[in-house]
Every structure is written in C-alpha cells, then in structure tokens.
C-alpha positions, 0 to 999 in steps of 0.5 A, spaced: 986 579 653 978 581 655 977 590 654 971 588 659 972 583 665 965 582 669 965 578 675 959 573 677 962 569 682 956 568 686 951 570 682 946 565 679 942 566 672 940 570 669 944 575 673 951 574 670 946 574 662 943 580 664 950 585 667 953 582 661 947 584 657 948 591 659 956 592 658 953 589 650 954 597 648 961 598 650 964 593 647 968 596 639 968 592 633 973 587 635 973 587 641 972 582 647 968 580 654 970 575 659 965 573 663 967 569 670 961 566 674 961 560 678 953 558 676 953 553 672 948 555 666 952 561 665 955 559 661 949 555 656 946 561 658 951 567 655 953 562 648 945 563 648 946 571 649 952 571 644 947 568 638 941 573 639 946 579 639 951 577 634 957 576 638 962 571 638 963 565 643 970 565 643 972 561 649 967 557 655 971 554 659 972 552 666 976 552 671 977 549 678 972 553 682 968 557 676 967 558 669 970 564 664 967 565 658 969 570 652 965 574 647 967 578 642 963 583 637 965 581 630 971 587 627 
C-alpha cells in the first residue's frame, strides 16, 4: 500500500513526471508513491525520475486500461 496515490489518467508527458516531482517532499524514508497513468511513456519516464531522485522503482505495471507505477524513498 501507497502513502501517496496520484491519478494521471488522462494526462500525457511530462505531467504525470512533473505532479509527481512535486509530491517528491512528501514522501518519509520509507515510505511509497503510486502513480496511475495511462500515457504510455509514463512509465519509462517516472523509472527516469525515480533514478536522478533517488527512489526506488518498486513496481511498473500495466494493467487493462492504464499503467500503475510504485516508488518509494529508501528507509
């Protein structure tokens, strides 16, 4: 389970990068982002993200009409 959830669904890059990128502060050691969004570089885009911030990529996955990606800050 996901402390924060952000709903992209409709949105195309680099919206869902960039709402995401500013809820970043939010996130406590440990503690995770998911990431629904239905534009298909999301998720190549958010793992990007992930890397030059420091999270971790903890799921990518699709599933029938969207893509949900999980990050979490390392504890």
């Amino acid at each position: 389970m996901s402390d924060i959830q952000i709903d992209c669904i409709g949105l195309k890059c680099p919206l869902p990068v960039l709402l995401a990128r500013k809820r970043i502060g939010e996130l406590k050691p440990g503690s995770a982002m998911t990431i629904l969004a239905d534009d298909p570089l999301a998720p190549l885009d958010l793992a990007h993200m992930a890397q030059e911030e420091g999270l971790e990529l903890i799921n990518s996955a699709p599933t029938q009409s969207y893509f949900e990606v999980v990050l979490r800050r390392p504890a």
